[in-house]
C-alpha positions as CSV (number, residue, x, y, z in Angstrom):
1,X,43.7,-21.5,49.3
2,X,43.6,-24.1,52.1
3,X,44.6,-23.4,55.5
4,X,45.2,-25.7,58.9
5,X,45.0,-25.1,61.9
6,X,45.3,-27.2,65.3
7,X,43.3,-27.4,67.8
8,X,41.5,-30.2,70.3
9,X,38.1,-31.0,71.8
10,X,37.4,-33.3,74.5
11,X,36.1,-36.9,74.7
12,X,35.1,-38.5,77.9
13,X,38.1,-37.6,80.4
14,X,40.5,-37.4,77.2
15,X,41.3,-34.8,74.2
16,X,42.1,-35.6,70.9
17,X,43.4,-33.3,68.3
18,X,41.0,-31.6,65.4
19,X,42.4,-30.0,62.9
20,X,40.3,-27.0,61.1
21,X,40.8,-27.0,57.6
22,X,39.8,-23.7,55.8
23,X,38.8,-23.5,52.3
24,X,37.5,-20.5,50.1
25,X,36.6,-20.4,46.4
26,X,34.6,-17.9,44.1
27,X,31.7,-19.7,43.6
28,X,28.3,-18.2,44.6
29,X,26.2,-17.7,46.2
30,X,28.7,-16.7,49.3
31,X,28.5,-18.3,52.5
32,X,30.1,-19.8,55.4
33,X,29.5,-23.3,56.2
34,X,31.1,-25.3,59.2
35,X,31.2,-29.2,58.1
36,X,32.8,-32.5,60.3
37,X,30.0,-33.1,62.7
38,X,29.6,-30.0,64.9
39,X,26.7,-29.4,67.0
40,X,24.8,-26.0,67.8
41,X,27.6,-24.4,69.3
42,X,30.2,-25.3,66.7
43,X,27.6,-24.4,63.7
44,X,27.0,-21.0,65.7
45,X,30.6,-20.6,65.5
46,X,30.5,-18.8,61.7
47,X,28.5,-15.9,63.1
48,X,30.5,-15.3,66.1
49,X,33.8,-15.3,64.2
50,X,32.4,-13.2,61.6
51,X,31.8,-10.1,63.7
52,X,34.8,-10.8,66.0
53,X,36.8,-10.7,62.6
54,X,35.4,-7.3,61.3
55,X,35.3,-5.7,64.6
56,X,38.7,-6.3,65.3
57,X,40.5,-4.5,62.2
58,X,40.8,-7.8,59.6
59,X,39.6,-8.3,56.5
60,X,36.6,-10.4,55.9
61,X,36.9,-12.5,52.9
62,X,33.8,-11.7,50.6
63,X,34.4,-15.3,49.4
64,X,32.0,-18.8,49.7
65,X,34.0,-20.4,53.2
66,X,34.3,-24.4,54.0
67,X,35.3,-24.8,57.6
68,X,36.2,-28.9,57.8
69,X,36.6,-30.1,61.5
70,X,38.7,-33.4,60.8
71,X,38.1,-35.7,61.7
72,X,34.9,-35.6,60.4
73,X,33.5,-38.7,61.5
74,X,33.8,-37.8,65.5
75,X,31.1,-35.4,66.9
76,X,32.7,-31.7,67.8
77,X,31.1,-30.2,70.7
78,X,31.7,-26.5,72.4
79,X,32.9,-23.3,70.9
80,X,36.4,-23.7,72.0
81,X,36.7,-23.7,67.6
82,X,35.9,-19.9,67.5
83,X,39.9,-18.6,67.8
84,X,41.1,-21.2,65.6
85,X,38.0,-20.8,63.0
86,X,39.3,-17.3,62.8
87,X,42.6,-17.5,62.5
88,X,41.9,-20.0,59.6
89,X,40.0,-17.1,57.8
90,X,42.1,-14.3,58.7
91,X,45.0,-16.4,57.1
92,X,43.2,-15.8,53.5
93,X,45.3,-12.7,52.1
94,X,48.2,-13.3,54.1
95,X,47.6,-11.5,57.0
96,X,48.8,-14.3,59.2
97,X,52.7,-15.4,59.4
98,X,52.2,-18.8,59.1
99,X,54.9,-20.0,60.6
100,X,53.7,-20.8,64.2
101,X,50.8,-22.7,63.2
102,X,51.9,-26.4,62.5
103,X,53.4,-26.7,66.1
104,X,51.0,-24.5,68.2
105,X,47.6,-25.5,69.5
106,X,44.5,-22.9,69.3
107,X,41.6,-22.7,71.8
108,X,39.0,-20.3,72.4
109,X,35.9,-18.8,72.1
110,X,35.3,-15.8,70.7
111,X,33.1,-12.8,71.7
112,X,31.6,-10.1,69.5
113,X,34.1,-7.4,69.6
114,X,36.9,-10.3,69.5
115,X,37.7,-11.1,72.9
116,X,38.6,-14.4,74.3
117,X,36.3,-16.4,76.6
118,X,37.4,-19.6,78.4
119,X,36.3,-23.0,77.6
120,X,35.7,-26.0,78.6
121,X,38.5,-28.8,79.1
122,X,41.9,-26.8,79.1
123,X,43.7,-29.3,81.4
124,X,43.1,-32.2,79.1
125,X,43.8,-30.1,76.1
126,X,46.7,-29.6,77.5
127,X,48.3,-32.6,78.5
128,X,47.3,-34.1,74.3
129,X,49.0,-30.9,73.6
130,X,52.2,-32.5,75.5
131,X,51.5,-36.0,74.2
132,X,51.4,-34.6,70.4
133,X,54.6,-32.9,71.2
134,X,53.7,-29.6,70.3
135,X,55.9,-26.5,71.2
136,X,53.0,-24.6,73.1
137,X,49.1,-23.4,72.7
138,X,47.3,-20.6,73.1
139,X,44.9,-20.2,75.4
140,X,42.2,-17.1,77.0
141,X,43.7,-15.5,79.7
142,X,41.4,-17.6,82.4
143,X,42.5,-20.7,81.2
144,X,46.1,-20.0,81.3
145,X,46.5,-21.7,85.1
146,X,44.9,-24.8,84.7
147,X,46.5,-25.5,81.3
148,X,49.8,-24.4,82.8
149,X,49.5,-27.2,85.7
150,X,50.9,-29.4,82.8
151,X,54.9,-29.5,82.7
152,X,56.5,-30.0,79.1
153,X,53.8,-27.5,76.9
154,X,54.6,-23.8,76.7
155,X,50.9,-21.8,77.1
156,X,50.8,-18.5,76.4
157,X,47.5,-16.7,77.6
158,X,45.6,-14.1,75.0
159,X,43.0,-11.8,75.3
160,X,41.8,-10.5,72.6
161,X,41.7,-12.2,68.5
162,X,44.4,-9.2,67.9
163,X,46.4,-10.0,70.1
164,X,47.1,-13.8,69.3
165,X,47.2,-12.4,65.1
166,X,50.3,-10.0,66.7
167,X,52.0,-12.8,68.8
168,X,51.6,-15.1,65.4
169,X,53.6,-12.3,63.3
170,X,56.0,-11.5,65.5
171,X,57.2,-15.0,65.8
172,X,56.0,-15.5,69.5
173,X,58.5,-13.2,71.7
174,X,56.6,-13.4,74.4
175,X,57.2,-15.4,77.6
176,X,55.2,-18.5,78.2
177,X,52.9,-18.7,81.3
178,X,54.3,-20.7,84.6
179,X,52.8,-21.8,87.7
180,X,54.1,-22.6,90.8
181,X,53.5,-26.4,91.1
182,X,54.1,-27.3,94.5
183,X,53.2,-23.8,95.6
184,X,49.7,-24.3,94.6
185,X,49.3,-28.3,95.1
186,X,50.0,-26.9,99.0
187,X,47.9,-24.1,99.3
188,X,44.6,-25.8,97.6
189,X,45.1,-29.1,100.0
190,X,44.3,-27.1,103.7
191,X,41.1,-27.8,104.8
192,X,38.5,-25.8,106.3
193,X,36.5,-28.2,108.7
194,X,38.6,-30.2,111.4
195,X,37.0,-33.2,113.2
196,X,38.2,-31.3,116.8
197,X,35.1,-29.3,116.5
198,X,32.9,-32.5,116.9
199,X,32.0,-32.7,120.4
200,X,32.1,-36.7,122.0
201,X,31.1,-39.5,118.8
202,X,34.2,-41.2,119.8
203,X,33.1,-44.4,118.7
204,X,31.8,-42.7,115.6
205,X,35.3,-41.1,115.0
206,X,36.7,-44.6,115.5
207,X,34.6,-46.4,112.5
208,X,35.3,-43.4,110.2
209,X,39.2,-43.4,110.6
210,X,39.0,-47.4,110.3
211,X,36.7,-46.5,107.0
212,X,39.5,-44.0,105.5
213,X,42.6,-46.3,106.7
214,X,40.5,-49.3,104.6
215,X,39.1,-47.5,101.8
216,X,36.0,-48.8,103.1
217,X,32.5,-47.7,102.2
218,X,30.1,-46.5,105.6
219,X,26.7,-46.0,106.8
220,X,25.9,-43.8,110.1
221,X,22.5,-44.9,111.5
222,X,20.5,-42.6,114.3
223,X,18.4,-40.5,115.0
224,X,18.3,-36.9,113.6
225,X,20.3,-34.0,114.9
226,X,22.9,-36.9,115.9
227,X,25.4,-35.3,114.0
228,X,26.3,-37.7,111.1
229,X,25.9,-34.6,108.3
230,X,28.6,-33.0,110.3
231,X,30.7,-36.1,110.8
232,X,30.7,-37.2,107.0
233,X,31.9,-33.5,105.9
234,X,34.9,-33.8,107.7
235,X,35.9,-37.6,106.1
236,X,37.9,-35.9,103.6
237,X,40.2,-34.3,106.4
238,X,41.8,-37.6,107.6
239,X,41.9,-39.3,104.0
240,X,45.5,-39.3,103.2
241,X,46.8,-36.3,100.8
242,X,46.0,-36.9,97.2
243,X,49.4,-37.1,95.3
244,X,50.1,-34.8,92.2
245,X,48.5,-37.3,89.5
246,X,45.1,-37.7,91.8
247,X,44.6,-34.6,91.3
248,X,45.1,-34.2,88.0
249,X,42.8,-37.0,87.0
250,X,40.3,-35.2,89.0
251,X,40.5,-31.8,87.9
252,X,40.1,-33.6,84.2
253,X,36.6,-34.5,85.3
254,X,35.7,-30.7,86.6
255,X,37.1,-29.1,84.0
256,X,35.1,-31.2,80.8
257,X,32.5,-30.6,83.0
258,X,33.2,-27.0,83.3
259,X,32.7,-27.3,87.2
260,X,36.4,-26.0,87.9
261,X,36.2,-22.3,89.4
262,X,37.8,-19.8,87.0
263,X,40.6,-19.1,90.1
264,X,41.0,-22.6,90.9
265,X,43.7,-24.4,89.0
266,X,43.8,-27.5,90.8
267,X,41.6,-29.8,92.7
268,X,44.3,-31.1,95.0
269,X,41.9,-31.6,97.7
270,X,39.9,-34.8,98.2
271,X,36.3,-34.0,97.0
272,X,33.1,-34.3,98.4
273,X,30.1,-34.3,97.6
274,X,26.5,-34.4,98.7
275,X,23.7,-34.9,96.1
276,X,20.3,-34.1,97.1
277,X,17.6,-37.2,97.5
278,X,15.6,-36.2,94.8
279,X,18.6,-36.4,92.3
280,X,17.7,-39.0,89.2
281,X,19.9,-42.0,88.2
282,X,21.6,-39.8,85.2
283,X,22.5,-36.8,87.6
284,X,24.4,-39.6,89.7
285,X,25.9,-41.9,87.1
286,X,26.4,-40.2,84.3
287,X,24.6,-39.8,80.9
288,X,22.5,-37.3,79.1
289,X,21.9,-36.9,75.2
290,X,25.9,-36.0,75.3
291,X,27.4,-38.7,78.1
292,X,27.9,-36.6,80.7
293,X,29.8,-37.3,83.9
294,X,27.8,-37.9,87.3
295,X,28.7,-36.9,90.6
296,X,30.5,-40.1,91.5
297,X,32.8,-39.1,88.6
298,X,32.8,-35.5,90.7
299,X,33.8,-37.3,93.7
300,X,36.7,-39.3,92.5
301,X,39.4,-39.8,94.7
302,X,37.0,-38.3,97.2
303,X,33.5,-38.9,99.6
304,X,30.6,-39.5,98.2
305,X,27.8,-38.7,100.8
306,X,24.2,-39.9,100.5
307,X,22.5,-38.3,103.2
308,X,19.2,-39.9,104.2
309,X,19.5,-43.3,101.9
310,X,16.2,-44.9,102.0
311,X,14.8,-41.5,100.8
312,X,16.7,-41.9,97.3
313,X,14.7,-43.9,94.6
314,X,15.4,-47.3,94.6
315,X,16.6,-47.7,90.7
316,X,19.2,-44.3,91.5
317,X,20.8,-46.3,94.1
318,X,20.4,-49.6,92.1
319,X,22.3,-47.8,89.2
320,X,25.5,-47.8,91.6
321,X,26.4,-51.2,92.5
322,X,28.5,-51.7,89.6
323,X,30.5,-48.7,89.4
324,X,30.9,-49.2,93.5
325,X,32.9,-52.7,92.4
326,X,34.5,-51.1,89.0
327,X,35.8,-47.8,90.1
328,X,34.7,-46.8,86.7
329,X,31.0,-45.9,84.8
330,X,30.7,-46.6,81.1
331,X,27.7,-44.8,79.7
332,X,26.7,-45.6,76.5
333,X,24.4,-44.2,74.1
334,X,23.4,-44.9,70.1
335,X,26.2,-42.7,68.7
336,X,28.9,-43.0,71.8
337,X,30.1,-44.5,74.3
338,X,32.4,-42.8,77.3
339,X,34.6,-44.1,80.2
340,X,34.2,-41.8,83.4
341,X,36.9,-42.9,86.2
342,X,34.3,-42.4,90.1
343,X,37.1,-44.1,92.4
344,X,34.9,-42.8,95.8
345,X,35.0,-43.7,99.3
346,X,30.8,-44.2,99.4
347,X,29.3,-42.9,103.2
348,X,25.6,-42.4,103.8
349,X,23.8,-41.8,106.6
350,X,19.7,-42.8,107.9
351,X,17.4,-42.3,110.4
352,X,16.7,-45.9,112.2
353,X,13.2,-45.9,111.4
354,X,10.7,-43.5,109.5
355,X,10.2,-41.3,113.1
356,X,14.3,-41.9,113.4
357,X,13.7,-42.1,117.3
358,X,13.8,-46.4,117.1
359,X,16.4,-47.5,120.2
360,X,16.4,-43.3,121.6
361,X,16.4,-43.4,125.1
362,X,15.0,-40.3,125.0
363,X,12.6,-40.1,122.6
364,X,9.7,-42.6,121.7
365,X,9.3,-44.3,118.6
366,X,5.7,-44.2,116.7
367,X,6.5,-46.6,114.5
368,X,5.4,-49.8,113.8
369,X,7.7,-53.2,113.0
370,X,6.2,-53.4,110.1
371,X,6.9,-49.9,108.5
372,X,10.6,-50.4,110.2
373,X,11.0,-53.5,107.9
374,X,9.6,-51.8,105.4
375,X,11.7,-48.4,105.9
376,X,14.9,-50.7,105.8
377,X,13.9,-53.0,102.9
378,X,14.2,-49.8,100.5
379,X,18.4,-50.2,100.7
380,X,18.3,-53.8,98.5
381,X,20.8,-56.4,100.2
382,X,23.6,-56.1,97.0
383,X,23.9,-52.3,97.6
384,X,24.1,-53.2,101.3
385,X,26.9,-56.0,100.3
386,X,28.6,-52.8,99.0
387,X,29.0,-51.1,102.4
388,X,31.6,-52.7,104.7
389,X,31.3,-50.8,108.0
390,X,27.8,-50.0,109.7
391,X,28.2,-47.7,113.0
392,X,25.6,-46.4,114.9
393,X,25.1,-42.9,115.9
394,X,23.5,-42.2,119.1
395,X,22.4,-38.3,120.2
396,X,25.2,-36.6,121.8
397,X,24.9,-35.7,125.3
398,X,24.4,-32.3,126.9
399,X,27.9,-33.2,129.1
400,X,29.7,-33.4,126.2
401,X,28.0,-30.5,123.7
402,X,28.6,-27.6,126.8
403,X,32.8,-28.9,127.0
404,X,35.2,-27.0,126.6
405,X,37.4,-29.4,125.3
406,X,37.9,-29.6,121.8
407,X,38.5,-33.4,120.2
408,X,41.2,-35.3,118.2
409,X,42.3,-32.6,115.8
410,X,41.6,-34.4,111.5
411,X,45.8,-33.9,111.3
412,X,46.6,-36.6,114.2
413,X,43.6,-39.1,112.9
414,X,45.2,-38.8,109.0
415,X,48.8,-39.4,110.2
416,X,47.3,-43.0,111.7
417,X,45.6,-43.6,108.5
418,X,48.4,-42.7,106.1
419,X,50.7,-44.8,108.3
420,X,47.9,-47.8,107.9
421,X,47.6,-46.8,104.1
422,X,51.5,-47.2,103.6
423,X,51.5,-50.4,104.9
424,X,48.8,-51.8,102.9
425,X,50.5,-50.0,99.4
426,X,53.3,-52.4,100.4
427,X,51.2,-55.5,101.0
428,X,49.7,-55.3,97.8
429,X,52.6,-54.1,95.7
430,X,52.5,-57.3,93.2
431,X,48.8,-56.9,92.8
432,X,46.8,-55.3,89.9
433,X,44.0,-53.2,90.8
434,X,44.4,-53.4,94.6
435,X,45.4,-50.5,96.7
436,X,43.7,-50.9,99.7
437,X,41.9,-53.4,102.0
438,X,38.7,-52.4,100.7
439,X,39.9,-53.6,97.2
440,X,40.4,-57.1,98.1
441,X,38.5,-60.1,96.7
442,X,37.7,-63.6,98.1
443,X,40.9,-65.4,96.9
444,X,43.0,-62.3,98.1
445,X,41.2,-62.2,101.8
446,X,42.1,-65.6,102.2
447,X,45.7,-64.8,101.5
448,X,46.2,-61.6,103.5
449,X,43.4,-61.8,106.1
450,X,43.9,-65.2,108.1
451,X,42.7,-66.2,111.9
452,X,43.4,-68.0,114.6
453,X,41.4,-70.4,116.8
454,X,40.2,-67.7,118.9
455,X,38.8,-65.3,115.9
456,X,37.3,-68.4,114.2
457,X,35.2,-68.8,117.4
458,X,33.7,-65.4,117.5
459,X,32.8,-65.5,113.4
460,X,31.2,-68.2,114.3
461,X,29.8,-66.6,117.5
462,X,29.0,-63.6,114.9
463,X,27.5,-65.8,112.0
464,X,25.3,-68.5,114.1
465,X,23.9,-66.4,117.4
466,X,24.0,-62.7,116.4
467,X,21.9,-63.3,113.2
468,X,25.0,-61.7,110.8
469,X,24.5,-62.6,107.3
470,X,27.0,-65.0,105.3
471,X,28.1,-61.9,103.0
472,X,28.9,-60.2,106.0
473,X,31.8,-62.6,106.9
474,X,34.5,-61.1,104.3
475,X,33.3,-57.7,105.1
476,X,34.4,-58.4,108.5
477,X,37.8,-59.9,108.1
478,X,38.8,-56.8,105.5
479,X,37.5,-54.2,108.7
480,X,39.8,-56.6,110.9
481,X,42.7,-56.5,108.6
482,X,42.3,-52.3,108.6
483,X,42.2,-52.6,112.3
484,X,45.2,-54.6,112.5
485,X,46.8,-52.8,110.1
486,X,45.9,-49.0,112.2
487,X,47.6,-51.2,115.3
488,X,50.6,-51.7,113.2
489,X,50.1,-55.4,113.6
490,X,51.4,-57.7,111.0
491,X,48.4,-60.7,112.2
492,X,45.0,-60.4,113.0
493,X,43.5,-61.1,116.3
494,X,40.1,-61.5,118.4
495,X,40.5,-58.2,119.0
496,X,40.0,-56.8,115.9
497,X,37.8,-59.6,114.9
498,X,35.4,-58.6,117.7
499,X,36.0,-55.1,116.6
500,X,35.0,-55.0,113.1
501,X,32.1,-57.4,114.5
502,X,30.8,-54.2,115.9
503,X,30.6,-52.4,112.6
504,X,28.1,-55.4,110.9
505,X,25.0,-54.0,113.0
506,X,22.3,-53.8,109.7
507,X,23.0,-57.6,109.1
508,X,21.8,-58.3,112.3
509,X,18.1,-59.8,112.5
510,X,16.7,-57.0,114.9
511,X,17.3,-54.7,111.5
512,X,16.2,-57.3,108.5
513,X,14.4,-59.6,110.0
């Protein structure tokens, strides 16, 4: 007797449907053998289902078992194959109604005493589910929200191995779960932080709502206890709302990853996040024995914030140029190869100089020119090509920390940026792969991003007499075109040229030399 049952693993950000063929014979000696490239999980699988079988009231087959995963030439990770592994045995005797399992899709793992446990990857299990066209899939009870976020699928949540047996020979007749779409999408999206609780930084403020109008990638240099922690948290506050597919290509990522909180159904909130110095280049990328995703991929469609730059190793920060330009990792290893989306708005922050009291009025510096040079050298000139606004942070003063008054609330900033955003959607409606300034490349700046007499004077004011580096000219005329573009003005002018001027200070030659 041969059984099927359907189920799905994922691949990268993706699913793709496995079906688990079941086989038994008489032959001896008896045993239970999982085949189709699983790993340690899958292969544990037989034992697990074995005792969740018996200890849930079903007979075991004293029979030799052949548990195919097809296909068999793709690696099947995860014990999301325990609920359908069982099913396939407990159908041996006929003590299944087979009649729900060609257009239903099976996840699960199994415990002991046969209940269900969540897995990994529900979300994109679900929407292949959709894509397949399959009436609906079942699904532990803690996975039940997140596979429900998809529209078009039925999921119906289990608990226990008996359970999902009882719903199979009854012929379903139960309602399927549903979630509140919009409902949820609303409640996940307030935030928590607000940039009214950051006392003065105005001009700080300034370069970080030009940076989310933009899309543009920022360094905050100065000295410590500045505040540039506590302005980068708050980024994700004025980026505009993600829309309803953002969020579900990013809750793809968490939940392969298995990062998505087991009452969280949704990441509809931008993400940030905030790796530690010492993190290595696989951590941030990507990779592993199994192609993991990195925590760019974790902040897609979000911040990514590298606090204290210079102290990350040189060949982790290296390993991000290309992804910066792509918007997308490939990591490849001998047996695979996986596409990770890491769309992030990069910001970092640094001390000026190894002391981080260079140009404090209040503090002296200790340290020499040459360990400055040296302290800067460590960010190479292609990751710093990468970085179109540079704003310095200087220490706040006590007039402003002991106000009362509270700043520009995050809501007032965003509804600037959004407005900014909207206008730039529209600019580059006929272009590919462009959705904001900071997407544009030479042949496009030169299209959207001309200037008159008087702006050609200061970039060449800029380029000549400040010391600004030839790479830093385009970086300036996108920064102008966000500028303009947060003025509502269709051209730009020498006063955002002289603006986004401003934001170029680490090309100048009193930083590089």
């Amino acid at each position: 007797m041969i059984s099927s049952i359907l189920t799905s693993v994922t691949f990268g950000v993706n699913a793709f449907l496995v079906k688990v063929e079941t086989h038994f014979s008489t032959q001896v000696p008896q045993r239970f053998t999982i085949v189709g490239l699983p790993d340690k999980a899958v292969s544990e699988a037989s034992e697990r289902v074995t005792a969740a079988v018996k200890n849930s009231g079903y007979h075991f087959p004293n029979r030799r078992i052949t548990i195919n995963l097809a296909p068999a030439d793709v690696r099947k990770e995860g014990s999301g194959f325990d609920l359908p592994i069982a099913l396939g045995v407990i159908c041996e005797g006929g003590q299944i109604n087979p009649g729900m399992l060609a257009d239903h899709l099976f996840i699960g793992e199994l415990s002991l005493d046969g209940r269900l446990r969540p897995v990994k990857g529900a979300l994109p299990i679900a929407l292949e589910a959709k894509r397949l066209g399959l009436k609906g899939m079942i699904v532990p009870e803690e996975n039940a929200r997140e596979a429900a976020m998809v529209e078009g699928i039925d999921v119906f949540p289990m608990g226990t191995l008996q359970e999902v047996v009882d719903f199979l020979n009854n012929g379903g007749g139960l309602e399927p779960f549903r979630v509140d779409l919009k409902e949820i999408f609303n409640v996940d999206q307030k935030n928590i932080v607000d940039f009214a609780d950051v006392k003065g930084q105005h001009e700080v403020k300034r370069a970080l709502e030009v940076a989310a109008a933009g899309g543009h990638n920022i360094i905050m240099v100065g000295p410590p206890g500045s505040g540039k922690t506590m302005l980068a948290k708050r980024i994700p506050t004025i980026l505009p709302p993600m829309t309803f597919d953002e969020a579900l290509e990013t809750t793809k990522i968490h939940s392969v990853a298995g990062l998505l909180p087991s009452n969280t159904a949704l990441v509809s909130t931008r993400p940030y996040r905030s790796p530690h110095h010492t993190i290595s280049d696989v951590a941030l990328v990507g990779g592993g024995p199994t192609a993991k995703p990195g925590e760019i991929s974790f902040a897609h469609h979000g911040v990514l914030f590298l606090d204290e730059l210079p102290e990350f190793k040189k060949n982790v920060l290296e390993v991000m140029r290309q992804p910066l330009e792509d918007g997308r990792v490939t990591i490849s290893r001998s047996k695979i190869t996986v596409d990770y989306p890491c769309n992030f708005m990069l910001a970092s922050a640094m001390n000026p100089c190894p002391c981080g009291n260079y140009g404090n009025p209040n503090q002296e510096c200790q340290c020499q020119p040459q360990m400055i040079q040296r302290y800067m050298s460590k960010i190479s000139g292609p990751l710093l090509d990468r970085i179109d606004i540079h704003i310095q942070v200087q220490a706040v003063k006590y007039k402003e920390l002991s106000s009362a008054a509270t700043g520009e609330p995050s809501t007032s900033i965003r509804d600037r940026v959004i407005k900014a955003r909207e206008i730039q959607i529209e600019r580059f409606k006929d272009k590919k792969n462009i959705f904001c300034n900071a997407d544009m490349m030479s042949k496009d700046i030169r299209e959207f991003c001309k200037i008159d007499g008087a702006s050609e004077e200061l970039m060449k004011m800029a380029i000549t007499k400040l010391g600004l580096s030839a790479r830093a000219y385009d970086r300036i005329l996108k920064v102008a075109r966000t500028i303009a573009d947060l003025s509502g003005e269709e051209n730009i002018n020498s006063a955002h040229i002289s603006e986004a001027i401003q934001y170029r200070s680490l090309d100048r030659t009193m930083w590089l030399g």
